[in-house]
Short mmCIF file of the C-alpha atoms (twelve columns), coordinates in Angstrom:
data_MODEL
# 
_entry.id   MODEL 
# 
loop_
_atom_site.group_PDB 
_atom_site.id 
_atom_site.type_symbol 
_atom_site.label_atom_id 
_atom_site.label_alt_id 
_atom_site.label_comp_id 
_atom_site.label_asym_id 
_atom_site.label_seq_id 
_atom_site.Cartn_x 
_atom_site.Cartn_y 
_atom_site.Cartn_z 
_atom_site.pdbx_PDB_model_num 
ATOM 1   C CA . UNK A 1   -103.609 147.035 -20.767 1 
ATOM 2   C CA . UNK A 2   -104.189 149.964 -23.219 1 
ATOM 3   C CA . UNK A 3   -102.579 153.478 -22.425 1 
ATOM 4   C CA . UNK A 4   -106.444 154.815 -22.080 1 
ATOM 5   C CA . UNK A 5   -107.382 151.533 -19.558 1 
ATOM 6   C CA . UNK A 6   -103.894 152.370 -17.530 1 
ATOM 7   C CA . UNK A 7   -104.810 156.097 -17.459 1 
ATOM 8   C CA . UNK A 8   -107.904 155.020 -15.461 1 
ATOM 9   C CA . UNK A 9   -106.608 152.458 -13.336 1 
ATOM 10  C CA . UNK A 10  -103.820 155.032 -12.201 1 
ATOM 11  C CA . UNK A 11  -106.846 157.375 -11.597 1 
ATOM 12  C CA . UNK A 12  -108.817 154.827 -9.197  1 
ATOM 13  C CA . UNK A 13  -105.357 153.616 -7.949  1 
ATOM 14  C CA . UNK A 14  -104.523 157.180 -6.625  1 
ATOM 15  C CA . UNK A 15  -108.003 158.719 -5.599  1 
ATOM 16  C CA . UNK A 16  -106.706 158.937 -2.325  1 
ATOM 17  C CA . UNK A 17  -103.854 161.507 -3.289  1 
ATOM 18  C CA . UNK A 18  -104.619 162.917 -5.933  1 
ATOM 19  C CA . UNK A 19  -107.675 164.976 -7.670  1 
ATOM 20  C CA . UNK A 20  -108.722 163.649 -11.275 1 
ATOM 21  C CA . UNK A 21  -106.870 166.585 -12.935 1 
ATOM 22  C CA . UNK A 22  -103.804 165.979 -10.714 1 
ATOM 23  C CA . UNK A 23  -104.010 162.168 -11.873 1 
ATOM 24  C CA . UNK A 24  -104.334 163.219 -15.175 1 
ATOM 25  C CA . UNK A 25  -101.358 165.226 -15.127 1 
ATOM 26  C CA . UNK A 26  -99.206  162.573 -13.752 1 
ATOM 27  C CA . UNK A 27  -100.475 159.858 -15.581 1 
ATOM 28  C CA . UNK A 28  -99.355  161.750 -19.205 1 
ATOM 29  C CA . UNK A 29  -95.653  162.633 -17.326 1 
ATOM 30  C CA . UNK A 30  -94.901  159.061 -16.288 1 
ATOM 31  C CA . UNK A 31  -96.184  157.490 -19.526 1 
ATOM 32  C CA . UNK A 32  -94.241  160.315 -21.483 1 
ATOM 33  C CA . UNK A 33  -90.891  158.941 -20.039 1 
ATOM 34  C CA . UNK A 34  -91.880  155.190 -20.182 1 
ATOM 35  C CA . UNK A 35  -93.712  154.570 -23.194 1 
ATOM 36  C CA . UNK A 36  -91.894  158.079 -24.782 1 
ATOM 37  C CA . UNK A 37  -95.539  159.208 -26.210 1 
ATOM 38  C CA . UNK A 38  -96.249  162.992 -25.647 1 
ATOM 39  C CA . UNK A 39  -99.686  163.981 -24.509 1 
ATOM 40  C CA . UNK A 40  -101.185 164.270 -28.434 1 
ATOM 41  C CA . UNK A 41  -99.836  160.394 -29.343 1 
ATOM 42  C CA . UNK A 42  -101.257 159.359 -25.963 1 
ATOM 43  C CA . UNK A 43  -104.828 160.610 -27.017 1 
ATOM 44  C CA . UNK A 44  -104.129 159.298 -30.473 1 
ATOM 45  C CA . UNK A 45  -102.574 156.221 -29.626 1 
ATOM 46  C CA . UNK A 46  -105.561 155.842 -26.520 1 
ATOM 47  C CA . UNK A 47  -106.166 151.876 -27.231 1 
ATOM 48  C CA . UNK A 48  -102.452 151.160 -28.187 1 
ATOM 49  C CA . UNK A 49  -101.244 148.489 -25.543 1 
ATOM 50  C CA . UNK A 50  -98.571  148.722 -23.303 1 
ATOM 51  C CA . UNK A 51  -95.369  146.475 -23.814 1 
ATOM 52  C CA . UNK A 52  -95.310  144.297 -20.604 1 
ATOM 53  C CA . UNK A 53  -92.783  145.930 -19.259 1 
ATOM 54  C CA . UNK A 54  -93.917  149.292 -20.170 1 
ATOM 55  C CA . UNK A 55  -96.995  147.850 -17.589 1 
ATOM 56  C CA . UNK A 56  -94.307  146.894 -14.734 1 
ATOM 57  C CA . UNK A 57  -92.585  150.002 -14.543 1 
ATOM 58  C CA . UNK A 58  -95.327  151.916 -14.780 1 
ATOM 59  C CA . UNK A 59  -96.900  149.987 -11.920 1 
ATOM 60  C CA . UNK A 60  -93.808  150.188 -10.092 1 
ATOM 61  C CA . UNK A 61  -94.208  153.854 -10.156 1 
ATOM 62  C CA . UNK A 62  -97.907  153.352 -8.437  1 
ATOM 63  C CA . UNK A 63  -96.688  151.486 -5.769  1 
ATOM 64  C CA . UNK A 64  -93.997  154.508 -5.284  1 
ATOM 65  C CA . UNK A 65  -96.703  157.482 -5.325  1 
ATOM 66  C CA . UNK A 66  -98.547  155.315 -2.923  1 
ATOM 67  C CA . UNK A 67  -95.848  156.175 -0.197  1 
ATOM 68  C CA . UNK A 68  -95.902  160.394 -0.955  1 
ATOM 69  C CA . UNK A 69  -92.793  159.873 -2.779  1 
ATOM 70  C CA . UNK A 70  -92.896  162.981 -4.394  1 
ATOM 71  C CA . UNK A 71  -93.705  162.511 -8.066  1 
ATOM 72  C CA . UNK A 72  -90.255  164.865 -9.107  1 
ATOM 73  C CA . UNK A 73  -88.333  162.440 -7.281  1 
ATOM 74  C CA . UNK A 74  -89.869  159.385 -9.166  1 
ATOM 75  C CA . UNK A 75  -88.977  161.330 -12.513 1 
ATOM 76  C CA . UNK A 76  -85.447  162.265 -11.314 1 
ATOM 77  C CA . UNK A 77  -86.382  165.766 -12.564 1 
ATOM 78  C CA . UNK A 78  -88.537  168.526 -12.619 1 
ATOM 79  C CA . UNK A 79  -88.585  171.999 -14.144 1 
ATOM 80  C CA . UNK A 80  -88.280  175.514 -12.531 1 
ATOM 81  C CA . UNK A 81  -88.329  178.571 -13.941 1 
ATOM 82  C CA . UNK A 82  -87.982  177.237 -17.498 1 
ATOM 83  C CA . UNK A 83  -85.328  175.074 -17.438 1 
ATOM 84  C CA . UNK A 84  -85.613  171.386 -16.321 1 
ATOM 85  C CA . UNK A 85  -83.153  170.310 -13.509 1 
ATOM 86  C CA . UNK A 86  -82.009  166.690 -12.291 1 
ATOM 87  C CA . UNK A 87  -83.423  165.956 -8.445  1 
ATOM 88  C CA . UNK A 88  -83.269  163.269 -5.912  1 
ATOM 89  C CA . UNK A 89  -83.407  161.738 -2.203  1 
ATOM 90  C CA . UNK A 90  -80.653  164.415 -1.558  1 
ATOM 91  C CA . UNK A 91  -81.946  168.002 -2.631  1 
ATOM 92  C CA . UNK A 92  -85.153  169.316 -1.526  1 
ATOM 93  C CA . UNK A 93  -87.794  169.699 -4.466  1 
ATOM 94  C CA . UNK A 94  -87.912  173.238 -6.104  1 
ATOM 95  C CA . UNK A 95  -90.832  175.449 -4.361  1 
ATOM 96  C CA . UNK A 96  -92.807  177.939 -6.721  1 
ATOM 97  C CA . UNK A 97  -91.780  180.832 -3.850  1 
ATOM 98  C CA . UNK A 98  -88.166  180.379 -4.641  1 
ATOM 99  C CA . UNK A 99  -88.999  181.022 -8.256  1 
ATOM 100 C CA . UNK A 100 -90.390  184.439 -7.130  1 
ATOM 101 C CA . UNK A 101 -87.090  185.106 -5.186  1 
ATOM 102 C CA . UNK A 102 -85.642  184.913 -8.838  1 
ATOM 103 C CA . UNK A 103 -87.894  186.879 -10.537 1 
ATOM 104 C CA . UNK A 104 -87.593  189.627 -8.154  1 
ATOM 105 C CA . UNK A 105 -83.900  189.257 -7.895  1 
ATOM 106 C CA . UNK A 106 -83.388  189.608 -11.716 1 
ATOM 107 C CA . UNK A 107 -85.386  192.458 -12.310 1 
ATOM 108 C CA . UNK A 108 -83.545  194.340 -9.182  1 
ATOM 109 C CA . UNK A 109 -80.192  193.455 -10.723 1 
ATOM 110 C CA . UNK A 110 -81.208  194.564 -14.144 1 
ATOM 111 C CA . UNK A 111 -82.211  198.197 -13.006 1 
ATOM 112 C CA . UNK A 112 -79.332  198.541 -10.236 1 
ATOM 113 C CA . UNK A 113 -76.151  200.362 -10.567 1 
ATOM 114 C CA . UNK A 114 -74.142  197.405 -11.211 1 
ATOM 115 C CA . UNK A 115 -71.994  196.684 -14.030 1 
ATOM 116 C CA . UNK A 116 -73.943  193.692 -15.653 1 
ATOM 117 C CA . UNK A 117 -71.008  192.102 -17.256 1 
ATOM 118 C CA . UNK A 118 -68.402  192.187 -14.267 1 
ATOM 119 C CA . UNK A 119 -71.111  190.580 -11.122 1 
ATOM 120 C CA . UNK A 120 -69.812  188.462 -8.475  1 
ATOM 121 C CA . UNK A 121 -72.540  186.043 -7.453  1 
ATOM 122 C CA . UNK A 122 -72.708  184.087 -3.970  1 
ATOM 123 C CA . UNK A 123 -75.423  181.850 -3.239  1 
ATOM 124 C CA . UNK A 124 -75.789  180.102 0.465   1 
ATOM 125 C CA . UNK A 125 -76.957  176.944 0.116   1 
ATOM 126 C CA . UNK A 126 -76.262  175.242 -3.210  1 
ATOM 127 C CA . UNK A 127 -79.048  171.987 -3.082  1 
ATOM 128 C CA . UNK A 128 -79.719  170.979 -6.665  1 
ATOM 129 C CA . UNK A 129 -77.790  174.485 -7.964  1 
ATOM 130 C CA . UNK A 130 -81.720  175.865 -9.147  1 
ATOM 131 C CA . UNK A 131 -80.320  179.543 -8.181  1 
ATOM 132 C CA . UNK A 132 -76.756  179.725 -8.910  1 
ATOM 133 C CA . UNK A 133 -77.176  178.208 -12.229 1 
ATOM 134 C CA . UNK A 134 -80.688  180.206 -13.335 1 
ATOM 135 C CA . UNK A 135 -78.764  183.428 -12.319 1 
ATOM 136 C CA . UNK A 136 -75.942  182.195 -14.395 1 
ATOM 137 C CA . UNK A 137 -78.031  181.406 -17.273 1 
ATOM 138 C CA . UNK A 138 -79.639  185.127 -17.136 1 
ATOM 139 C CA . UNK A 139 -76.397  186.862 -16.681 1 
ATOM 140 C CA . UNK A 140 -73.318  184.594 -18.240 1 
ATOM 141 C CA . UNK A 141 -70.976  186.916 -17.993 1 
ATOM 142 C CA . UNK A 142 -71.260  186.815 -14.106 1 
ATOM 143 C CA . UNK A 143 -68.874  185.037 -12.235 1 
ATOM 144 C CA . UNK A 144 -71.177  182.495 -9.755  1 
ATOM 145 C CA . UNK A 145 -70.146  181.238 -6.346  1 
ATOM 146 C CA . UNK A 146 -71.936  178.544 -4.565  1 
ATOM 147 C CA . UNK A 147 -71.678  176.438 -1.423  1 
ATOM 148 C CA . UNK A 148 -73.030  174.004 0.270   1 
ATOM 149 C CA . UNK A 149 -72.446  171.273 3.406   1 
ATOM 150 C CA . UNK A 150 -74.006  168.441 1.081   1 
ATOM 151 C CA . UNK A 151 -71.522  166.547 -0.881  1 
ATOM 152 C CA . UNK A 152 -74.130  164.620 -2.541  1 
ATOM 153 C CA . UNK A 153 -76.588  167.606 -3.145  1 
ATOM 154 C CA . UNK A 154 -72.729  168.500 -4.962  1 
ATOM 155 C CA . UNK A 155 -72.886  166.025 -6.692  1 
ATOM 156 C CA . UNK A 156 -76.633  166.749 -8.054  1 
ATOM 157 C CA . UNK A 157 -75.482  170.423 -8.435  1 
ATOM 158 C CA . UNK A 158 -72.833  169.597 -10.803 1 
ATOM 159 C CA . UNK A 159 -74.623  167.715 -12.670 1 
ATOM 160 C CA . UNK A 160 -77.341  170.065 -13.326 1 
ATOM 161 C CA . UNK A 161 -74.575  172.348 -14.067 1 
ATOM 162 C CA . UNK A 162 -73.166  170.174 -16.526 1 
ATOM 163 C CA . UNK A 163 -76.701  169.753 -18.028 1 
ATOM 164 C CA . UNK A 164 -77.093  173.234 -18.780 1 
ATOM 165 C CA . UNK A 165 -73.291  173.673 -19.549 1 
ATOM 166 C CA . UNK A 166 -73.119  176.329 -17.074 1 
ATOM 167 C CA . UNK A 167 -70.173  177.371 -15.160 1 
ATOM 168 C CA . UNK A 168 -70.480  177.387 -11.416 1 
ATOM 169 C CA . UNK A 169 -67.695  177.718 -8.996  1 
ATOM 170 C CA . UNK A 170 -69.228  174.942 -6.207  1 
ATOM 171 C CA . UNK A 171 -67.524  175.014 -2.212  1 
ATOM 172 C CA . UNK A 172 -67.787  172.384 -0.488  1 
ATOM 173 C CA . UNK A 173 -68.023  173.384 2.893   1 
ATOM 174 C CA . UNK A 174 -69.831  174.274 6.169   1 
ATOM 175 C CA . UNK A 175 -70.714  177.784 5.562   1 
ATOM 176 C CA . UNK A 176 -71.515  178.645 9.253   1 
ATOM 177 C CA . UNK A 177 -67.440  177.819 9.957   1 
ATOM 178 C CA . UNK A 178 -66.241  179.439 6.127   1 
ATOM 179 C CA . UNK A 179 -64.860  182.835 5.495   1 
ATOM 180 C CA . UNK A 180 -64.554  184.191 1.810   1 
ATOM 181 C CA . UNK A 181 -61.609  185.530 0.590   1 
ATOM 182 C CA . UNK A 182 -63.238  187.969 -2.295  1 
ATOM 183 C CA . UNK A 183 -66.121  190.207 -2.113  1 
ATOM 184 C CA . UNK A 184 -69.170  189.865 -3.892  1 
ATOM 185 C CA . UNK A 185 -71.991  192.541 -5.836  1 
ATOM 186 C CA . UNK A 186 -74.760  190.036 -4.559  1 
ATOM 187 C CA . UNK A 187 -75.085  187.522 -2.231  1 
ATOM 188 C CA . UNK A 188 -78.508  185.821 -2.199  1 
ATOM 189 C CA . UNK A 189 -79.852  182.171 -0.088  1 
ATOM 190 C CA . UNK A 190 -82.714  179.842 0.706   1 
ATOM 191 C CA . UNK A 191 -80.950  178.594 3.560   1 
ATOM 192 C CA . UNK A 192 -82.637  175.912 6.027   1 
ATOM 193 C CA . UNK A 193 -84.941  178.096 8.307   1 
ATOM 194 C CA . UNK A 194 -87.410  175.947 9.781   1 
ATOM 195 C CA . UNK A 195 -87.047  175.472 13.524  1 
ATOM 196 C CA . UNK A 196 -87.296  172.817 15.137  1 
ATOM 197 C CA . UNK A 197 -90.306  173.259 17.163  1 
ATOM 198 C CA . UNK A 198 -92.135  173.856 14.109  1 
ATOM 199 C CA . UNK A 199 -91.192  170.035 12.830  1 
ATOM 200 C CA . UNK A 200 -94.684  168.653 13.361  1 
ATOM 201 C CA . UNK A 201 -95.897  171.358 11.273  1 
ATOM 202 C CA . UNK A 202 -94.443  169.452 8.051   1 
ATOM 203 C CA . UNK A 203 -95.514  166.674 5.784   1 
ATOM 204 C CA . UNK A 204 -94.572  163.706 6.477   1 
ATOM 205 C CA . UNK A 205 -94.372  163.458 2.755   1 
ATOM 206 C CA . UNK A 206 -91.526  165.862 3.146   1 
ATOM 207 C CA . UNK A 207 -89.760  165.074 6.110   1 
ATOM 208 C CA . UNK A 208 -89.602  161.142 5.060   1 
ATOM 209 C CA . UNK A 209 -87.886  162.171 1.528   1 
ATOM 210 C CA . UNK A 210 -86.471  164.957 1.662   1 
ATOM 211 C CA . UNK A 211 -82.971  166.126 3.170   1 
ATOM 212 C CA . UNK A 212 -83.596  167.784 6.914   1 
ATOM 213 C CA . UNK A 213 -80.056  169.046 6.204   1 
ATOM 214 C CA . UNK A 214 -81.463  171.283 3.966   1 
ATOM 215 C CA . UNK A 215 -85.073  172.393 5.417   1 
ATOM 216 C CA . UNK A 216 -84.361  172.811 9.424   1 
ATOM 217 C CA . UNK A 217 -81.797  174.898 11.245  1 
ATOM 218 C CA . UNK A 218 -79.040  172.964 12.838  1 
ATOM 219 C CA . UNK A 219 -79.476  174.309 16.330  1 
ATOM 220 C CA . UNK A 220 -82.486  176.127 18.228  1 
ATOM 221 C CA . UNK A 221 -81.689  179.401 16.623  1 
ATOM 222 C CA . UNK A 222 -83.672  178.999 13.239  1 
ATOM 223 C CA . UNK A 223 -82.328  182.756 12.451  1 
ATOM 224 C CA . UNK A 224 -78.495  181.012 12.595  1 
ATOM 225 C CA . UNK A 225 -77.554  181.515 9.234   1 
ATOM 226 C CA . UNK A 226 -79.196  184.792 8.634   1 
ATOM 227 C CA . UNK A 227 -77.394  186.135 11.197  1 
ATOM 228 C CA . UNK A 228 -73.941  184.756 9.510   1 
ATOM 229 C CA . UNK A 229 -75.279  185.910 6.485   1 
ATOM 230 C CA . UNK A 230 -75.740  189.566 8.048   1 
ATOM 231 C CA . UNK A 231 -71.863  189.592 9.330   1 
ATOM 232 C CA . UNK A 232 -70.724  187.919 6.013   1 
ATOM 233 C CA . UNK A 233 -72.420  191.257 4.163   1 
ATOM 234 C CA . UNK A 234 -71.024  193.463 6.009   1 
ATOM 235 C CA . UNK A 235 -67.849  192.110 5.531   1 
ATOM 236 C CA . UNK A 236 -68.348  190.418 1.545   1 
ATOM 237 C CA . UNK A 237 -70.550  192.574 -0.037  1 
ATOM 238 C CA . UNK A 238 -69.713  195.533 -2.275  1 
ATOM 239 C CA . UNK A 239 -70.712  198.903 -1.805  1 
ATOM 240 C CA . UNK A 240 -74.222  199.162 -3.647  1 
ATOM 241 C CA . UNK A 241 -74.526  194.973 -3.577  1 
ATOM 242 C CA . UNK A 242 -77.676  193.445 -3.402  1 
ATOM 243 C CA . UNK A 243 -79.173  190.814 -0.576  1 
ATOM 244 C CA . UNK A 244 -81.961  188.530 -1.813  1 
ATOM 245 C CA . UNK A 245 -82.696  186.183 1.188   1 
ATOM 246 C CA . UNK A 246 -86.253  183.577 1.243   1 
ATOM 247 C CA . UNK A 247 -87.222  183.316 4.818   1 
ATOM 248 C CA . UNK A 248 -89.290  181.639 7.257   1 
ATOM 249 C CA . UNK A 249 -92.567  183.407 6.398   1 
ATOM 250 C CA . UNK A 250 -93.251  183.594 10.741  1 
ATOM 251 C CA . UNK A 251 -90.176  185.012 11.357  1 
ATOM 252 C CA . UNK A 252 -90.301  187.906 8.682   1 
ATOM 253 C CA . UNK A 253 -89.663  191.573 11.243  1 
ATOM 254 C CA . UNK A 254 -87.443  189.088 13.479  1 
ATOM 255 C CA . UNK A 255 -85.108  188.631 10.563  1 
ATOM 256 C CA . UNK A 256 -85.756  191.739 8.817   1 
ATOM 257 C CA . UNK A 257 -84.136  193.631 11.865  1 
ATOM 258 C CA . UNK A 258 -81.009  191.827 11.217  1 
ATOM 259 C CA . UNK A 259 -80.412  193.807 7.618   1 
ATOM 260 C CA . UNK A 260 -81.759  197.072 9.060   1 
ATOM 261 C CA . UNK A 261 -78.416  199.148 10.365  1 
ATOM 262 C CA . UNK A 262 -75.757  198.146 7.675   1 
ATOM 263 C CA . UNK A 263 -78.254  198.679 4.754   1 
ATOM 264 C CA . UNK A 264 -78.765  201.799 3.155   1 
ATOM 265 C CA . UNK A 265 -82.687  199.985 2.059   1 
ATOM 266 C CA . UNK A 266 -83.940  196.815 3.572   1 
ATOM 267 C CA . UNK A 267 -87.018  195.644 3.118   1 
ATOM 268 C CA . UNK A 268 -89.165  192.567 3.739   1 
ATOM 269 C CA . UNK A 269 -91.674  191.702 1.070   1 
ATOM 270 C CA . UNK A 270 -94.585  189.233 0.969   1 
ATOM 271 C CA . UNK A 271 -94.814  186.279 -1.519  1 
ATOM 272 C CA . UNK A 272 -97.991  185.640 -4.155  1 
ATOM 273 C CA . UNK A 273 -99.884  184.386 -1.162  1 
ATOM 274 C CA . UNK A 274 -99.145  187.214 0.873   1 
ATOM 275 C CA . UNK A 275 -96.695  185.596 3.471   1 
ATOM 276 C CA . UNK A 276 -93.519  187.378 4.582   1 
ATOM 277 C CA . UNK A 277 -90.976  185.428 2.310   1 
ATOM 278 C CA . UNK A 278 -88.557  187.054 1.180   1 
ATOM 279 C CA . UNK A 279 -85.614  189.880 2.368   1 
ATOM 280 C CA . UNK A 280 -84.538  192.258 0.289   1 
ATOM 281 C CA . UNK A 281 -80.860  194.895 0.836   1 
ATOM 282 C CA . UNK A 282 -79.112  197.477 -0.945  1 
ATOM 283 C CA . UNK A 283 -75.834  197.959 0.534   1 
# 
């Protein structure tokens, strides 16, 4: 089979899923890290055919999309916010709202009061280490604290970290039962905040492959670790620190109210598609 005849078949293979321009798309990734032909030698190579077991893998990875394995999963990475990042069965696949949480967070921390080259980072909620380690690569100087429950999502973490060659101080630990002994200038999360009653609202697509650890609460309360994160501020966070929290977008004035006494500005601001996502403090 030529790279041009396989590009169809994978087309008609996965009309069901996925739009012509979304086959497309995936067709040019997977053959990229099979056949190692970037999108140019795949047009210019169009009628080249594929080793035999170019063919089987790349079959192999048909059969997998079939299921709604997420395609990042199939790759082993994906990229966010400019840098690409190792991923699997146990780290959730990087959202494009989370990306927003560090755009905003950046630009508050550039035009605080803080002294740039002497930050003390926490994030809540390590998974694959996308925020410790992007706010690491923007500020190096900072030193970056991360936990998370998950040894394996660890295990992903540090690997990303060693990736990037980016330092990270990882805790392995429950975070509900954990008490710091430093303070920090920010402390920012995408903790699990879907509740449970809200299960059969997900994909099956995502609740098959990716960690529940890591998307719903652990009890009834889906506001549980917002409301450890509120005591932990009070207690960890310096005077003038910053919160950046993502949040259940349905739950946005429930968990907004939680920041509202201890913060001299709290506010709760609406994602790109105009959802309550994300919680922002000033000590």
């Amino acid at each position: 089979m030529t790279i041009s005849a396989f590009k169809n078949y994978f087309k008609t293979e996965l009309s069901n899923l996925y739009t012509d321009s979304e086959s497309a798309f995936l067709s040019s990734i997977f053959i990229h890290k099979i056949v190692g032909f970037d999108s140019f030698q795949q047009r210019r190579f169009a009628d080249q055919e594929l080793l035999i077991d170019d063919e089987k893998q790349l079959r192999q990875i048909i059969s997998e999309l079939k299921t709604n394995k997420p395609y990042q999963q199939i790759l082993g990475e994906t990229d966010f916010y400019g840098m690409t990042f190792f991923v699997n069965e146990n780290v959730l696949i990087p959202r494009p709202e989370t990306e927003e949480l560090l755009e905003f967070a950046i630009k508050k921390i550039h035009h605080s009061a803080l002294t740039i080259d002497k930050l003390k980072i926490l994030d809540i909620g390590t998974g694959s280490g996308i925020i410790p380690l992007v706010l690491k690569k923007y500020f190096p100087q900072a030193e970056v604290t991360s936990i998370d429950f998950s040894e394996k999502a660890l295990e992903i973490a540090k690997k990303n970290a060693d990736f990037h060659q980016l330092e990270i101080n990882f805790i392995h630990n429950d975070y509900l039962n954990f008490d710091f002994n430093q303070n920090f200038d920010i402390i920012i999360s995408n903790p699990p905040y879907i509740g449970i009653e809200e299960e059969h609202e997900i994909a099956d697509s995502v609740k098959e492959f990716e960690p529940k650890m890591a998307l719903f609460s652990p009890t009834s309360d889906a506001l549980i670790f917002y409301r450890k994160i509120a005591e932990d501020s009070k207690k960890y966070l310096n005077k003038n620190g910053l919160l950046f929290l993502e949040i259940n977008q349905k739950l946005g004035p429930e968990t907004l109210e939680l920041y509202t006494n201890d913060f001299s500005e709290a506010l709760l601001i609406k994602d790109l598609s105009e959802n309550d996502r994300f919680i922002f403090g000033r000590k």
